[in-house]
PyMOL commands that place a pseudoatom at each C-alpha (Angstrom):
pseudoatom trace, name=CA, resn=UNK, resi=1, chain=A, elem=C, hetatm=0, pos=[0.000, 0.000, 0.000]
pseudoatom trace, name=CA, resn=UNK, resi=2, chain=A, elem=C, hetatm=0, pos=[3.114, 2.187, 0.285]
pseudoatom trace, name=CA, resn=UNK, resi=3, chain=A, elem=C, hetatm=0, pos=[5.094, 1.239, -2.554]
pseudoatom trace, name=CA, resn=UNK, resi=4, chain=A, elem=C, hetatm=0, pos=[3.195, 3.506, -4.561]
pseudoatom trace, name=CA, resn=UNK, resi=5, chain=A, elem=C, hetatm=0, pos=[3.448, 1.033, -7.427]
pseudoatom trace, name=CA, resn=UNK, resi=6, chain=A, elem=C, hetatm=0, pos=[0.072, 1.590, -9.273]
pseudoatom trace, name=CA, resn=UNK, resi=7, chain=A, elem=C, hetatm=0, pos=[-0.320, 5.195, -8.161]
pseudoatom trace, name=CA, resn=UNK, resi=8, chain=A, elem=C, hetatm=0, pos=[-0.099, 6.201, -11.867]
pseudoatom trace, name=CA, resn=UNK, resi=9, chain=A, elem=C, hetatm=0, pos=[-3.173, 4.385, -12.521]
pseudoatom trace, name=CA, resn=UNK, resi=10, chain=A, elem=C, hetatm=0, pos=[-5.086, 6.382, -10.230]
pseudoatom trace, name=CA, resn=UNK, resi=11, chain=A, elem=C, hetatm=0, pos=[-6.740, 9.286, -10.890]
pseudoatom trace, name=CA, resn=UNK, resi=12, chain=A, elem=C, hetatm=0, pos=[-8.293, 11.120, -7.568]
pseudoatom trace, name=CA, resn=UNK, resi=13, chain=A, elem=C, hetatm=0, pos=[-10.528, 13.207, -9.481]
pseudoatom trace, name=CA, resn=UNK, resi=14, chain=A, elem=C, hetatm=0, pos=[-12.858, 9.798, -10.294]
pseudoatom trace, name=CA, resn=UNK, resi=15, chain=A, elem=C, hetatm=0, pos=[-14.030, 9.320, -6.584]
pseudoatom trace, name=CA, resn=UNK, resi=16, chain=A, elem=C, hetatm=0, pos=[-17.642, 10.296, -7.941]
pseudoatom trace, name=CA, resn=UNK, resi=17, chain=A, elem=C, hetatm=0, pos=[-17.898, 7.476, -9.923]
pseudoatom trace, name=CA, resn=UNK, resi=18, chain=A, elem=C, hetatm=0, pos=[-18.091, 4.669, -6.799]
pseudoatom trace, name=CA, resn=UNK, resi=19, chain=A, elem=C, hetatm=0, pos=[-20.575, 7.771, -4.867]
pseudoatom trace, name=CA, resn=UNK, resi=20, chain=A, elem=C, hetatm=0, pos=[-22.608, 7.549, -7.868]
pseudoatom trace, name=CA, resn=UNK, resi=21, chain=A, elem=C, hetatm=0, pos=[-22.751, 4.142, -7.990]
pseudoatom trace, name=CA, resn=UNK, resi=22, chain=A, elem=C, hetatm=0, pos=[-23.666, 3.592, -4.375]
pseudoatom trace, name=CA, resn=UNK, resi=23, chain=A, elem=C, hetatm=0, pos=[-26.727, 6.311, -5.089]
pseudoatom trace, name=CA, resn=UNK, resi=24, chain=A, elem=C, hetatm=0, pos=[-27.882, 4.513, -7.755]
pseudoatom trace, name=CA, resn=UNK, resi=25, chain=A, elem=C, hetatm=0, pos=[-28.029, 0.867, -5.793]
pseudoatom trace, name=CA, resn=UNK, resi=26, chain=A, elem=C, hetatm=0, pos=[-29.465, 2.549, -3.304]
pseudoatom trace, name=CA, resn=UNK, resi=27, chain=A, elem=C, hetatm=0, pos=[-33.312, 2.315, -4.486]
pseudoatom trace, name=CA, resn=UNK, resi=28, chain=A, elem=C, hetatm=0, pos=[-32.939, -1.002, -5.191]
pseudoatom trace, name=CA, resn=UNK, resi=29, chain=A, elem=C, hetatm=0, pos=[-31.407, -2.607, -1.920]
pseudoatom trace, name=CA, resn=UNK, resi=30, chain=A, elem=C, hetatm=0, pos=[-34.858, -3.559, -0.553]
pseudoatom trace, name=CA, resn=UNK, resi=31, chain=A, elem=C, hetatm=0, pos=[-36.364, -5.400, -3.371]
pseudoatom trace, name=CA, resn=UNK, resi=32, chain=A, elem=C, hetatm=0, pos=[-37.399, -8.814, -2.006]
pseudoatom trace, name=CA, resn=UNK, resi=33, chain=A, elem=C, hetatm=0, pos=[-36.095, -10.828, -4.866]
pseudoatom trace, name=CA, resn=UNK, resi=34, chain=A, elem=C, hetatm=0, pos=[-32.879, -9.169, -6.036]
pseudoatom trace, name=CA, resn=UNK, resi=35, chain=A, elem=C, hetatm=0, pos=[-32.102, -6.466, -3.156]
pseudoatom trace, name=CA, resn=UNK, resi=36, chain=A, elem=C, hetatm=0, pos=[-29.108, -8.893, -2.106]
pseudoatom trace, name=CA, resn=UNK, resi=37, chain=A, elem=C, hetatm=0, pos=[-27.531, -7.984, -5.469]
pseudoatom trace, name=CA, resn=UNK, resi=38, chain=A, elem=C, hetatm=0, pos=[-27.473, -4.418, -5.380]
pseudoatom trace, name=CA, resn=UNK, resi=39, chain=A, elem=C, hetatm=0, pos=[-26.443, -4.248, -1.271]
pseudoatom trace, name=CA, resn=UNK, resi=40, chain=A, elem=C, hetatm=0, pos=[-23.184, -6.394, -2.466]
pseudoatom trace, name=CA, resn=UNK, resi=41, chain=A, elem=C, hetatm=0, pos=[-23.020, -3.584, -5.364]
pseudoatom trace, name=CA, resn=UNK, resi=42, chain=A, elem=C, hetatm=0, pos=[-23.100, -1.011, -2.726]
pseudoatom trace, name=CA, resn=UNK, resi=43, chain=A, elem=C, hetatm=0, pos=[-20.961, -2.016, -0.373]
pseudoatom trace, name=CA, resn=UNK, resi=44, chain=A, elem=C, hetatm=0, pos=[-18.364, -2.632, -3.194]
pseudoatom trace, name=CA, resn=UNK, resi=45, chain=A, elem=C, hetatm=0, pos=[-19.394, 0.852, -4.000]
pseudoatom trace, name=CA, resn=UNK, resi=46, chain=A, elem=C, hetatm=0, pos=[-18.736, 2.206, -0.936]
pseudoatom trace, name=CA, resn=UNK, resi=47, chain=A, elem=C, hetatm=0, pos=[-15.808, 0.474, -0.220]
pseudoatom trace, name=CA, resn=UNK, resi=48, chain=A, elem=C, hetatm=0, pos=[-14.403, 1.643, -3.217]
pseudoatom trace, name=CA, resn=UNK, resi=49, chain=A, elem=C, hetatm=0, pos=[-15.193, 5.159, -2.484]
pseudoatom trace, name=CA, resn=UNK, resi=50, chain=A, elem=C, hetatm=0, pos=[-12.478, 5.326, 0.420]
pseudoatom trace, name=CA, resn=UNK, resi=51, chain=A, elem=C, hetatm=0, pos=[-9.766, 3.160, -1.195]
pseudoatom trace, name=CA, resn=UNK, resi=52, chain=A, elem=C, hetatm=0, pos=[-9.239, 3.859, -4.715]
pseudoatom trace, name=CA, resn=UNK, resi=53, chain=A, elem=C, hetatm=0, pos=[-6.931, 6.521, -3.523]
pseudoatom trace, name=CA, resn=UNK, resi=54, chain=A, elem=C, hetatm=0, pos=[-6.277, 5.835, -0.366]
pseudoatom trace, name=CA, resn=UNK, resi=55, chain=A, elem=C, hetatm=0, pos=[-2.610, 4.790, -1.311]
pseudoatom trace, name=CA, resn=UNK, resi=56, chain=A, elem=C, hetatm=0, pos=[-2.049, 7.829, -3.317]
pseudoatom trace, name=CA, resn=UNK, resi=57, chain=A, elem=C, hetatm=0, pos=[-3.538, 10.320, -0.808]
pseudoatom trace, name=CA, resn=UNK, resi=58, chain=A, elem=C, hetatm=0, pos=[-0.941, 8.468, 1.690]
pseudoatom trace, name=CA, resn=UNK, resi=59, chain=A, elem=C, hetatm=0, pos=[2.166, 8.451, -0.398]
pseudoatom trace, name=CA, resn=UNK, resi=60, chain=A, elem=C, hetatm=0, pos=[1.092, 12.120, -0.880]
pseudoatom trace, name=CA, resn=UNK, resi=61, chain=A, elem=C, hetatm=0, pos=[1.031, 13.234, 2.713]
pseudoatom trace, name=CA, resn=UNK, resi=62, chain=A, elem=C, hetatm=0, pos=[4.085, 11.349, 3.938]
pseudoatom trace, name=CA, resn=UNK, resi=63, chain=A, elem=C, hetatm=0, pos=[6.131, 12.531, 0.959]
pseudoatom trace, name=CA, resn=UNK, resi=64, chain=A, elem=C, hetatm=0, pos=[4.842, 16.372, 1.903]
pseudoatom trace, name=CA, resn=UNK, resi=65, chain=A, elem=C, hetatm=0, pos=[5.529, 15.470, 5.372]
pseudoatom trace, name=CA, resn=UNK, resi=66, chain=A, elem=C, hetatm=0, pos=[2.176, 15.955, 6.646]
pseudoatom trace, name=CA, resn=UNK, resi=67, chain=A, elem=C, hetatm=0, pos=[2.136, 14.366, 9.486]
pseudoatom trace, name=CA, resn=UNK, resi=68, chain=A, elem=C, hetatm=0, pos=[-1.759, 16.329, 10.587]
pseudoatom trace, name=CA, resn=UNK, resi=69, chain=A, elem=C, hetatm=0, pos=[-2.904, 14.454, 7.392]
pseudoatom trace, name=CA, resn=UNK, resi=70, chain=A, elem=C, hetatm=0, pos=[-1.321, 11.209, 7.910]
pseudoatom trace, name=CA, resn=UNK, resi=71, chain=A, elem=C, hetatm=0, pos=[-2.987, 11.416, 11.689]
pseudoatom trace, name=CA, resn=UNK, resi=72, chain=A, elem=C, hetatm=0, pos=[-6.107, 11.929, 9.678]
pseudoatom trace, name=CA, resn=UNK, resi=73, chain=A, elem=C, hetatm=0, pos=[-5.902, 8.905, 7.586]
pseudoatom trace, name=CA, resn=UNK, resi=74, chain=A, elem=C, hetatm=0, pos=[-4.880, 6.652, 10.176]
pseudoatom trace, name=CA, resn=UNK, resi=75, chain=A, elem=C, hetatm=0, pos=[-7.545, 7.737, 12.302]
pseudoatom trace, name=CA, resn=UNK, resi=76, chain=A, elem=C, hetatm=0, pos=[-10.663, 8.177, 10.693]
pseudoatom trace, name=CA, resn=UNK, resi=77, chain=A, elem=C, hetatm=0, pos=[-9.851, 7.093, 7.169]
pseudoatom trace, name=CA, resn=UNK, resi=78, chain=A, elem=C, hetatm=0, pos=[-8.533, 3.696, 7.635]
pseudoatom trace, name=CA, resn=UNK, resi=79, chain=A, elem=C, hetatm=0, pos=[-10.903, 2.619, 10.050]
pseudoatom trace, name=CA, resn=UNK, resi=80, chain=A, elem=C, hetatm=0, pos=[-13.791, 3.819, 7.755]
pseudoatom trace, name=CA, resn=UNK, resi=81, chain=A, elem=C, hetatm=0, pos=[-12.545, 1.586, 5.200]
pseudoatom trace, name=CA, resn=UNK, resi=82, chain=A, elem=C, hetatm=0, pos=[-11.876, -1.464, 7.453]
pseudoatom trace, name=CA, resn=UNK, resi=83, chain=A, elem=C, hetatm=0, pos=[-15.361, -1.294, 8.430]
pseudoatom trace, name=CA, resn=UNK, resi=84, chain=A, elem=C, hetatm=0, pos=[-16.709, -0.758, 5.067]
pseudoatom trace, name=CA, resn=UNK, resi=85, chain=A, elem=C, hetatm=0, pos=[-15.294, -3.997, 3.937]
pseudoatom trace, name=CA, resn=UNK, resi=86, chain=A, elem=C, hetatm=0, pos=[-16.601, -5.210, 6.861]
pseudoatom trace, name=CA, resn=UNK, resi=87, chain=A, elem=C, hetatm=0, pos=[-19.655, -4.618, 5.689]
pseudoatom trace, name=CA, resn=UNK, resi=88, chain=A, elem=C, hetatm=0, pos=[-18.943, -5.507, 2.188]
pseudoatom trace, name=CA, resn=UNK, resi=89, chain=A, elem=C, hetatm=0, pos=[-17.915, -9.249, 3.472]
pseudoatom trace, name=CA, resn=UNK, resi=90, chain=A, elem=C, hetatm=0, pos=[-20.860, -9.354, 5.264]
pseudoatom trace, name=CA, resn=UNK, resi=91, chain=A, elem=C, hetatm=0, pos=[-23.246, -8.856, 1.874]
pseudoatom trace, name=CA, resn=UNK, resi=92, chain=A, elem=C, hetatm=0, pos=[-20.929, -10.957, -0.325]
pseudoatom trace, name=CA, resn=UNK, resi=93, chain=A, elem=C, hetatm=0, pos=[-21.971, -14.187, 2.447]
pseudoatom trace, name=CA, resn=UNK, resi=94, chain=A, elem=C, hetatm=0, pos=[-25.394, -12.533, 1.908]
pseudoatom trace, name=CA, resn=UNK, resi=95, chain=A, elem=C, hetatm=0, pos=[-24.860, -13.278, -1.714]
pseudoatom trace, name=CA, resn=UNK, resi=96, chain=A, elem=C, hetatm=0, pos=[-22.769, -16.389, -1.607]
pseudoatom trace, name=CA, resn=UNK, resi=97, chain=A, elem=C, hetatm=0, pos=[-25.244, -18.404, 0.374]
pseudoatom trace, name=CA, resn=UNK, resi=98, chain=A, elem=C, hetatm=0, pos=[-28.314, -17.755, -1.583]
pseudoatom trace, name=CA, resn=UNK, resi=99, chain=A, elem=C, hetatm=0, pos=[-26.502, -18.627, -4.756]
pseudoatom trace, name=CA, resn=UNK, resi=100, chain=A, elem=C, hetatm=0, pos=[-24.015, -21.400, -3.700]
pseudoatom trace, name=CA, resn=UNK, resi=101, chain=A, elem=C, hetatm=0, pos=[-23.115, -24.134, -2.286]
pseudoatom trace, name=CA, resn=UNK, resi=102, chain=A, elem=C, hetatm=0, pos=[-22.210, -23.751, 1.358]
pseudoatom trace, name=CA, resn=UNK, resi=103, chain=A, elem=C, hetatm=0, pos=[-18.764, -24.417, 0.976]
pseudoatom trace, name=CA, resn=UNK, resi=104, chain=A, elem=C, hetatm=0, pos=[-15.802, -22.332, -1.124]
pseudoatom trace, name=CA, resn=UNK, resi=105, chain=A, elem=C, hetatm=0, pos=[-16.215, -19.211, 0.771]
pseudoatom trace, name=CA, resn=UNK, resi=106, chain=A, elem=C, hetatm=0, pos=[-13.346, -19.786, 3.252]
pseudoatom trace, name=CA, resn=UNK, resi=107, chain=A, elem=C, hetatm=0, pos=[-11.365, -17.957, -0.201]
pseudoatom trace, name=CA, resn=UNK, resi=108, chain=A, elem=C, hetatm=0, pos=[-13.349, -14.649, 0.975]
pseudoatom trace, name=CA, resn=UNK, resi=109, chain=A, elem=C, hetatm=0, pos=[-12.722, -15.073, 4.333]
pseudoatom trace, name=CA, resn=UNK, resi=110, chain=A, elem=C, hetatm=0, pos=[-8.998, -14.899, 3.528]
pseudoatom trace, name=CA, resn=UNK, resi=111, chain=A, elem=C, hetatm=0, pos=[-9.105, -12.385, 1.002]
pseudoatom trace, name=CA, resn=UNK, resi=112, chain=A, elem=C, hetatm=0, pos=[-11.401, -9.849, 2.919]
pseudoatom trace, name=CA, resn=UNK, resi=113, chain=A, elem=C, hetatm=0, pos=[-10.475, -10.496, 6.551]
pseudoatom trace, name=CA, resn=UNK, resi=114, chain=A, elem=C, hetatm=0, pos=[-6.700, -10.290, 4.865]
pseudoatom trace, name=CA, resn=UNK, resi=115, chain=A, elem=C, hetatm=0, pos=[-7.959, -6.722, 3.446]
pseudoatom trace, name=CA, resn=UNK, resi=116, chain=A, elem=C, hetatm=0, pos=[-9.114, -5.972, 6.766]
pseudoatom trace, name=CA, resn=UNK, resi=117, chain=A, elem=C, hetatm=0, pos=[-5.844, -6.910, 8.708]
pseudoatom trace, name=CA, resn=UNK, resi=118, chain=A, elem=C, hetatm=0, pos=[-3.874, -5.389, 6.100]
pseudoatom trace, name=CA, resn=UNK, resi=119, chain=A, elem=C, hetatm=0, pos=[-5.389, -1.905, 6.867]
pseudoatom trace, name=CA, resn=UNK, resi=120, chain=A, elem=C, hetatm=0, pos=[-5.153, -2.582, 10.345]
pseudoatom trace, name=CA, resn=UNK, resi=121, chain=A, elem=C, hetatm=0, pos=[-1.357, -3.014, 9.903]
pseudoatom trace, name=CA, resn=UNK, resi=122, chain=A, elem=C, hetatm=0, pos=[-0.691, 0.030, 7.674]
pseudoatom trace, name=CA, resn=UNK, resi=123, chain=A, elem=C, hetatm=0, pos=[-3.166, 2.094, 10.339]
pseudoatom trace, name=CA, resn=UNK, resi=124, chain=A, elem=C, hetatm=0, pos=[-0.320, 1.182, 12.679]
pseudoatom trace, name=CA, resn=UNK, resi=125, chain=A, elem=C, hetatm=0, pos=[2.527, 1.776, 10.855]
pseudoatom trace, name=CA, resn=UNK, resi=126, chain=A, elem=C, hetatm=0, pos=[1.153, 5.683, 10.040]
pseudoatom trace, name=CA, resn=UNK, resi=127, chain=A, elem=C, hetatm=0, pos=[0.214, 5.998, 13.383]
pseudoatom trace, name=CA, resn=UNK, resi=128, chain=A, elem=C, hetatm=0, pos=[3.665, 5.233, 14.639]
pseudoatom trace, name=CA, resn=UNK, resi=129, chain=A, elem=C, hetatm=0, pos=[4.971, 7.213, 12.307]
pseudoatom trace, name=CA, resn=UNK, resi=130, chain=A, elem=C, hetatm=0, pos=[3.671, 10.328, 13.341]
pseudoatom trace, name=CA, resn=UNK, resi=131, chain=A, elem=C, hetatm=0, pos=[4.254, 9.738, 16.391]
pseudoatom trace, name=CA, resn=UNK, resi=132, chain=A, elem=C, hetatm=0, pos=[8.541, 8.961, 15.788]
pseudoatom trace, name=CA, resn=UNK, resi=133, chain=A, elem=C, hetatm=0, pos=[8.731, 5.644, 16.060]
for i in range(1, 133): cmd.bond("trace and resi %d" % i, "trace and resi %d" % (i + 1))
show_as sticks, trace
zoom trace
């Protein structure tokens, strides 16, 4: 997440796009047939919303030396996506058990609760950071 490897791919003008896309799920997240679909949509949406850039808007503040930003993302920005992808895993079983078989998820369970430790960690690391260590 620090390596700034694919920060050239990102372009932090595009946030819009995943608060669009969470609007437009929005109306549909109740429907009793289909609502399941467009919460997982959402959440993705959501999650999306946060972390696109999240990498970028680090590298940025630690290479200006702002360490009042870098506070800032540790803690509020990190934790809102940790919890958003707690949310999306949460929809994706919502998903996953309606149309599978119950077993094959333990992949998501690595992959998001990975996600989820892996902010965790890099919350850490800013947050000792800033503070000199």
């Amino acid at each position: 997440m620090f390596a700034g490897i694919y920060d050239s791919t990102v372009d932090d003008t595009e946030r819009y796009v995943f608060t669009d896309a969470a609007k437009k799920m929005q109306p549909y997240v109740q429907d009793e047939q289909l609502g399941y679909i467009f919460r997982l949509t959402k959440a993705l949406a959501e999650v999306m919303e946060l972390k696109f850039d999240l990498g970028v808007r680090t590298r940025r503040a630690y290479n200006a030396g702002d360490k009042q930003e870098l506070k800032n993302l540790a803690n509020n920005v990190y934790p809102m996506v940790a919890e958003r992808v707690e949310k999306l895993y949460r929809t994706l079983r919502e998903q996953y058990y309606i149309e599978n078989k119950p077993n094959g998820f333990e992949i998501q369970d690595a992959r998001l609760g990975g996600l989820i430790h892996r902010l965790e960690a890099c919350r850490k690391k800013i947050e000792d950071y800033v503070v000199g260590k």
